[in-house]
C-alpha positions as CSV (number, residue, x, y, z in Angstrom):
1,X,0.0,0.0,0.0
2,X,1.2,2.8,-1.2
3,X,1.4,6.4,1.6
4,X,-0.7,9.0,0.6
5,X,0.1,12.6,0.9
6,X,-1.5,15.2,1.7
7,X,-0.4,18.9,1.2
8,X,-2.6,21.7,3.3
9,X,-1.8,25.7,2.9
10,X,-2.4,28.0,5.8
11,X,-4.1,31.3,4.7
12,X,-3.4,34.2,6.1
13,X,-5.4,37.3,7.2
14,X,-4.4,40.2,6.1
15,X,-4.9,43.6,8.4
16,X,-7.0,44.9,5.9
17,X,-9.5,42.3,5.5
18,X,-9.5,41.8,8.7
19,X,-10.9,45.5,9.1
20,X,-12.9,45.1,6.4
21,X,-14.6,41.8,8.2
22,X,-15.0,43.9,11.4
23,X,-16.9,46.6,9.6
24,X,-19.5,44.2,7.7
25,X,-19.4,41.1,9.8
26,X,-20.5,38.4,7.8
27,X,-23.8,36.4,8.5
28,X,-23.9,33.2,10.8
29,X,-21.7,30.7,8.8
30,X,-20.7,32.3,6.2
31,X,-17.4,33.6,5.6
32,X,-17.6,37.0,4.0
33,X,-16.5,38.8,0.8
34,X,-13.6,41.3,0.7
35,X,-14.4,44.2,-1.9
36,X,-13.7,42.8,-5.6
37,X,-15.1,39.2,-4.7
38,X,-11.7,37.7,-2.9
39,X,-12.4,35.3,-0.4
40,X,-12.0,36.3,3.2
41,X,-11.1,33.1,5.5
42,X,-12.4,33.8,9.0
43,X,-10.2,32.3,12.8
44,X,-13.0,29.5,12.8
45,X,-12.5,28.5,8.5
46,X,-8.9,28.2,9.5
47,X,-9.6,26.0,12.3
48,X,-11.4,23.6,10.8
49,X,-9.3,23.3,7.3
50,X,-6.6,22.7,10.1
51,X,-8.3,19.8,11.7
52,X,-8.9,18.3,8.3
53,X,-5.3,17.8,7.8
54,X,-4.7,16.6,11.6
55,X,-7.5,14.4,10.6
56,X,-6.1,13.4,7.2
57,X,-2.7,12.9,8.8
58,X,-3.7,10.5,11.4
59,X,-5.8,8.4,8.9
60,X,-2.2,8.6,6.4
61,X,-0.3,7.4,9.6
62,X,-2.8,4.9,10.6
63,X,-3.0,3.1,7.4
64,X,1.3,2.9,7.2
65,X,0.5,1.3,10.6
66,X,-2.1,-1.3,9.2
67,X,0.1,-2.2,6.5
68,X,3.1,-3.2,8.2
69,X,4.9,-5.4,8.4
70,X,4.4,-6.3,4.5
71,X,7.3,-8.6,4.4
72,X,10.2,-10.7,6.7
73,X,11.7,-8.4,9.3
74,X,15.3,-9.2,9.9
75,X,16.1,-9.3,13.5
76,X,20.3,-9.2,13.9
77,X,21.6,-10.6,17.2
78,X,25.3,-9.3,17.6
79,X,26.6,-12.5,18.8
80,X,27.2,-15.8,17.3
81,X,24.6,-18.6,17.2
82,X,24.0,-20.9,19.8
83,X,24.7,-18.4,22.7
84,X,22.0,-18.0,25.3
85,X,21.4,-14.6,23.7
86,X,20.6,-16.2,20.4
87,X,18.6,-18.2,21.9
88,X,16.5,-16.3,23.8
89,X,16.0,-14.2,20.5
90,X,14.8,-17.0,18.3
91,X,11.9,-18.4,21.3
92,X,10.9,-14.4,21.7
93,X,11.0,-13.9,17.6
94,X,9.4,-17.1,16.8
95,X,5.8,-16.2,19.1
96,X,6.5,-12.5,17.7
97,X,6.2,-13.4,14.1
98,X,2.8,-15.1,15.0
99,X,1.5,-11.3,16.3
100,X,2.9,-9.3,13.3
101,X,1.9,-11.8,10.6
102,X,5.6,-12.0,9.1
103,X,8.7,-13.9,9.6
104,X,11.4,-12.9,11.7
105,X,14.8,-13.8,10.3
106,X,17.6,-14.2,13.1
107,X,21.0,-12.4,11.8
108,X,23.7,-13.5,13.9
109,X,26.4,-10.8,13.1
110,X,29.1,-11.3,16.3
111,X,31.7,-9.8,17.0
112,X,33.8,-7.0,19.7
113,X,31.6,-7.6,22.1
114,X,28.1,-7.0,19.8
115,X,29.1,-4.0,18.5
116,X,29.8,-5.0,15.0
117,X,25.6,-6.7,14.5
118,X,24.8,-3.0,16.5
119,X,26.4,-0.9,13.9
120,X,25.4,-2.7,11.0
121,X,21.4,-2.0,12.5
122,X,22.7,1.6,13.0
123,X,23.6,2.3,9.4
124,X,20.1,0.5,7.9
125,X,17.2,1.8,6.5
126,X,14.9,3.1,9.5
127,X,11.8,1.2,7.5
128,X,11.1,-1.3,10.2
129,X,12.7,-4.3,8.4
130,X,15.8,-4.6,10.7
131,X,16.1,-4.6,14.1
132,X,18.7,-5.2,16.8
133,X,18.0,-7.6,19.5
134,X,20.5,-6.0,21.6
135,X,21.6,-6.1,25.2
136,X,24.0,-4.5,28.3
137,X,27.1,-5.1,26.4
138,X,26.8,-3.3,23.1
139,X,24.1,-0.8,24.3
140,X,25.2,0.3,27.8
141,X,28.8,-1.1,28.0
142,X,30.2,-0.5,24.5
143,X,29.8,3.1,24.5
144,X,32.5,3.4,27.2
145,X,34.9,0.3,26.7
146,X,36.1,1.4,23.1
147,X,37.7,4.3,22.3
148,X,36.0,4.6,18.8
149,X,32.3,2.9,18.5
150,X,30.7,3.1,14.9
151,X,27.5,4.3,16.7
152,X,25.4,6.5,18.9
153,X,23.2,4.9,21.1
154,X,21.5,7.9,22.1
155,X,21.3,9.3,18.6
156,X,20.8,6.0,16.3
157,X,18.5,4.1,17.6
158,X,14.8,3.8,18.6
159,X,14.0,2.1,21.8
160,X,11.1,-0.5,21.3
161,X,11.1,-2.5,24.4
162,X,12.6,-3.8,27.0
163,X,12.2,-7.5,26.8
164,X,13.6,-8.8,29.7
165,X,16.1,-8.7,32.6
166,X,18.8,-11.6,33.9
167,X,20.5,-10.7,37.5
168,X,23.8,-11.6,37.8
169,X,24.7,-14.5,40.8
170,X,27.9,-15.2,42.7
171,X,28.7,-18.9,41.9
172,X,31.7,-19.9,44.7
173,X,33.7,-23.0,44.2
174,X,32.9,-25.9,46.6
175,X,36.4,-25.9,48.2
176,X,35.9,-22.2,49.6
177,X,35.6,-22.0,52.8
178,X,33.0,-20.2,52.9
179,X,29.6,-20.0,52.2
180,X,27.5,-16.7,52.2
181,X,29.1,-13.4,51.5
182,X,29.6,-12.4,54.8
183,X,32.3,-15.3,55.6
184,X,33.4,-15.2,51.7
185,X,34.4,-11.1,53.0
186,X,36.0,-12.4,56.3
187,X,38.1,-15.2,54.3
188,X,38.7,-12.4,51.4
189,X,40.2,-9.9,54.1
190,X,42.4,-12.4,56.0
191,X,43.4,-13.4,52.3
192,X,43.9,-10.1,50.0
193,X,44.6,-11.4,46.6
194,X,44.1,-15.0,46.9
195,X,40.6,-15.0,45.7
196,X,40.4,-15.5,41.8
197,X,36.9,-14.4,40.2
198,X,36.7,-15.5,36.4
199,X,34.4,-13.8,33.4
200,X,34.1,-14.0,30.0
201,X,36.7,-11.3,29.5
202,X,37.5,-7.9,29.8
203,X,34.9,-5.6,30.2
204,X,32.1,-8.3,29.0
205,X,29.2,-7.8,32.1
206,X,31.0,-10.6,34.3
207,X,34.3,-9.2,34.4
208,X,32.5,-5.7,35.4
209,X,29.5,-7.1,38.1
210,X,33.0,-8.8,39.5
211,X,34.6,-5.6,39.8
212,X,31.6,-3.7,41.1
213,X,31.5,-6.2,43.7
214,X,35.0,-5.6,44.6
215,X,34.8,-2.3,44.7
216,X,31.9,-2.2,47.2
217,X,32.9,-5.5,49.1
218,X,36.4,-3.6,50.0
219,X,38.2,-6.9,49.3
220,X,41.3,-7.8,46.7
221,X,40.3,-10.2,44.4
222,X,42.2,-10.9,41.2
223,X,40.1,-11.2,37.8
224,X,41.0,-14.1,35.2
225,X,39.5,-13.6,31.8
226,X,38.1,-16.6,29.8
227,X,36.6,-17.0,26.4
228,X,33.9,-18.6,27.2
229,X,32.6,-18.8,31.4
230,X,32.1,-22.6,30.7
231,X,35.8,-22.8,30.5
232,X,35.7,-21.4,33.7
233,X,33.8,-24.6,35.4
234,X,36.4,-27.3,36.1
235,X,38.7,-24.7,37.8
236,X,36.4,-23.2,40.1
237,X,35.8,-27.1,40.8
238,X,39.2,-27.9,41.7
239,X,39.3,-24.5,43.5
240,X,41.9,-22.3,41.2
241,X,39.1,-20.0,40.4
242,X,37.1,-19.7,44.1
243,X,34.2,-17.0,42.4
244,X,32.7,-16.3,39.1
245,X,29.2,-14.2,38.3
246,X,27.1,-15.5,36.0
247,X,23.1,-15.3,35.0
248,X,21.6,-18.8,36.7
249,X,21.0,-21.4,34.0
250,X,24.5,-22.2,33.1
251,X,25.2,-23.1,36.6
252,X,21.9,-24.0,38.6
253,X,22.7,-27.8,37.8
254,X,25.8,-27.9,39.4
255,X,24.2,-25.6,42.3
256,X,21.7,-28.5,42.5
257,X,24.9,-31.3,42.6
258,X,26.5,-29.7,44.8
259,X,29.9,-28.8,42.5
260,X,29.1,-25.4,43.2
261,X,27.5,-23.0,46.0
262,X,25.2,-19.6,44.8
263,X,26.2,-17.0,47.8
264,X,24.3,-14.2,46.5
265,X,22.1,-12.9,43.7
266,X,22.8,-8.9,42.2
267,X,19.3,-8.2,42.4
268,X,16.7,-6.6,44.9
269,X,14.1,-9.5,44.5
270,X,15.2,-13.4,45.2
271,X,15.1,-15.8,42.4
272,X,12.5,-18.5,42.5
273,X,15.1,-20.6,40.7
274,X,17.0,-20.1,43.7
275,X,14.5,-19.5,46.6
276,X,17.2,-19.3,49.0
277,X,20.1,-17.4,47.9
278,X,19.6,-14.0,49.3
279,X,19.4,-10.8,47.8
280,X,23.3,-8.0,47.6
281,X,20.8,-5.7,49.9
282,X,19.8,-8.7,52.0
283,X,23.6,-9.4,52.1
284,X,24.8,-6.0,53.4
285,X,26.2,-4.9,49.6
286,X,23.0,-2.7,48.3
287,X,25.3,-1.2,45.9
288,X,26.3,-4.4,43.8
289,X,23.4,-4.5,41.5
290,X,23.4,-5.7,37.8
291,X,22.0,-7.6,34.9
292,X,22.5,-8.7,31.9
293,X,19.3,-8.1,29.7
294,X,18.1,-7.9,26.2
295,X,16.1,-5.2,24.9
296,X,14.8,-4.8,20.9
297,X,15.8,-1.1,19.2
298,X,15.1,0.3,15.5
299,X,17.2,2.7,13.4
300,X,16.8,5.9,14.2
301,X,14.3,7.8,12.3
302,X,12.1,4.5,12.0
303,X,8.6,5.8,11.5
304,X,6.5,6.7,15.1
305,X,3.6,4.3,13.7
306,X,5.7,1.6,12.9
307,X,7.5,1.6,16.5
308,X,4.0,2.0,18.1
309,X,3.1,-1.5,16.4
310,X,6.5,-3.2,16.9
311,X,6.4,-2.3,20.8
312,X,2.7,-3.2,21.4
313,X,3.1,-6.6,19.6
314,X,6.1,-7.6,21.2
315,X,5.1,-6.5,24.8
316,X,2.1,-9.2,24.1
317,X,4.5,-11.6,23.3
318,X,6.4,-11.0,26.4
319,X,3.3,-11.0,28.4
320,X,1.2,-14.4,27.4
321,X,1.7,-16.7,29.9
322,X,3.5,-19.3,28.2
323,X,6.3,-17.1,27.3
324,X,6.4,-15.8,30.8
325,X,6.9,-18.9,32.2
326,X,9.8,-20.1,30.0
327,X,11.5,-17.1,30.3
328,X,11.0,-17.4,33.7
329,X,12.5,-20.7,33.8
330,X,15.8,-19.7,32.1
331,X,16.5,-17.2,34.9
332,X,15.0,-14.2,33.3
333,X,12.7,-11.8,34.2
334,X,10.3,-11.0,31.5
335,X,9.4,-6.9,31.1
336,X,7.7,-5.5,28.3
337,X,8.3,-1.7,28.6
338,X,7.3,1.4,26.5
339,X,10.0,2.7,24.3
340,X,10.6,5.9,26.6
341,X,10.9,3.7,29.7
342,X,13.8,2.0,27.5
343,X,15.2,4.9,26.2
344,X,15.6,6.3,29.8
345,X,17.0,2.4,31.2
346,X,19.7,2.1,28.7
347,X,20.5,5.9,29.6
348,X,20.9,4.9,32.8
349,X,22.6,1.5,32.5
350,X,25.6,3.5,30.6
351,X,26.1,6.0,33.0
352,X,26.4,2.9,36.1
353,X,28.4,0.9,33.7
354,X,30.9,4.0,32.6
355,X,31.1,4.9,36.3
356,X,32.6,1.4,36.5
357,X,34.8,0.8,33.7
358,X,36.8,4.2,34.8
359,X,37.1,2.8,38.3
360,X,38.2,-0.2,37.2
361,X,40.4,0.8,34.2
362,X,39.0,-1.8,32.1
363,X,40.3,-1.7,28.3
364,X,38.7,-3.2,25.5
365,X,41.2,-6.4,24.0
């Protein structure tokens, strides 16, 4: 369906007519004649041709909202497939498509930290057809880890919705003597520097939870950087690697085993995967919260309409039940916001996460 335009002039009054009109008011409804036949156009004539085109515009914008999507919308994720953020993309797309009528196409475009995937949705067309299912590390972290970003998250992108939320938990290797944060800060103290906490590398959102946390805790602990936090797992079970933060599914099977302990979650609320772990408030650390979390954004400049649709659709997505309860289940915390509410979150999530990257003196590698 093609837009339709429409094109309205604003008449002006001049002072003379005006006069003129005061002189030899014109009859109920009618709009008067100036001397020599021209049309005089009265306050009320201008309000209503005015309200046509308000009306005319809203139809116009109405219909482009109707219309879409007309085709496949391709949805990038900036990291390679088979991550848990891939995942999570494809199980939210897949019910999404359903809503809009259309396929969503996964784009897995990976790379320094999810910045490359953001920058190619940064440069497309703002038409609606490519999105980025993006998250704390390109959106909130990026923008202060590397020296020169390709993007503006601020300027070049439209918020859609926050989809949903993942809070960080200290996993502690079995051989620690300790278990709950209060001993793990005694044992840390009497021990400066013999704690190792591992992460996925510098400045990815494990490395930087782990070094809010020692910045608040007031203990040394020494950070060792792996590709992947599954590398991570046999050394924190023979105890070279005592701590590492991660989001719960990865590790609430060896919680359950026993191969591991959960001493705290970076959250206000407790888990109900982990009913008993308490809260960093609960714990006596109210200022080591965090999350990882994956939100949808447009190009900038994508129509107001077609934003409107996206972000109503894919907050009913979020919110059926079934998809509440299997996000639920892999440790999330299903949202659904309104693009201003995500606008000012990721605004917010940059300034926490910039605070600690210059405290810390983490360097992108």
């Amino acid at each position: 369906m093609s837009a339709t335009r429409f094109r309205c002039k604003r008449r002006s009054i001049s002072h003379a007519a005006t006069s003129s009109r005061s002189n030899a008011p014109a009859s109920a409804g009618e709009s008067g004649t100036a001397s020599g036949g021209s049309r005089v156009f009265t306050e009320g004539d201008i309000m209503i041709r005015r309200l046509s085109c308000f009306a005319l515009l809203l139809i116009a914008i109405d219909a482009l909202g109707q219309s879409y999507p007309a085709k496949p919308i391709r949805l990038v994720v900036p990291f390679p497939a088979g991550e848990s953020v891939d995942a999570t993309a494809r199980l939210v797309g897949q019910s999404w498509s359903a809503v809009l009528g259309q396929q969503i196409l996964v784009d897995n475009r990976g790379g320094a930290g999810g910045t490359i995937g953001s920058e190619a949705v940064a440069r497309s067309a703002p038409d609606g057809y490519t999105l980025l299912w993006g998250n704390v590390g390109p959106l909130a972290i990026g923008p202060s880890l590397y020296q020169k970003l390709g993007y503006d998250v601020a300027k070049d992108f439209e918020p859609v919705s926050l989809v949903a939320t993942l809070p960080f938990v200290l996993f502690a290797s079995p051989l620690l003597p300790a278990n709950s944060v209060v001993e793990l800060l005694a044992y840390g103290r009497a021990h400066p520097g013999e704690i190792n906490f591992g992460s996925t590398g510098v400045g990815s959102g494990l490395h930087l939870i782990g070094e809010l946390f020692k910045s608040e805790a007031g203990i040394e602990i020494v950070h060792v950087p792996y590709k992947g936090i599954a590398q991570a797992l046999p050394e924190m079970m023979s105890g070279k690697v005592q701590i590492a933060f991660n989001t719960i599914p990865a590790f609430l099977p060896h919680v359950k085993s026993g191969r591991l302990k959960a001493l705290v979650i970076t959250s206000t609320l407790r888990s109900p995967l982990l009913p008993d772990v308490p809260t960093t408030p609960e714990a006596g650390l109210p200022g080591v919260l965090g999350a990882s979390w994956h939100a949808v954004v447009a190009p900038a400049g994508t129509p107001r309409e077609i934003v409107s649709r996206l972000n109503r659709t894919l907050v009913g997505t979020i919110a059926a039940p079934e998809m509440r309860n299997t996000l639920v289940a892999q440790g999330a915390r299903p949202v659904g916001s309104s693009p201003e509410d995500l606008r000012t979150f990721m605004r917010e999530e940059s300034v926490k996460w910039a605070r600690v990257i210059r405290s810390s003196g983490a360097r992108a590698e």
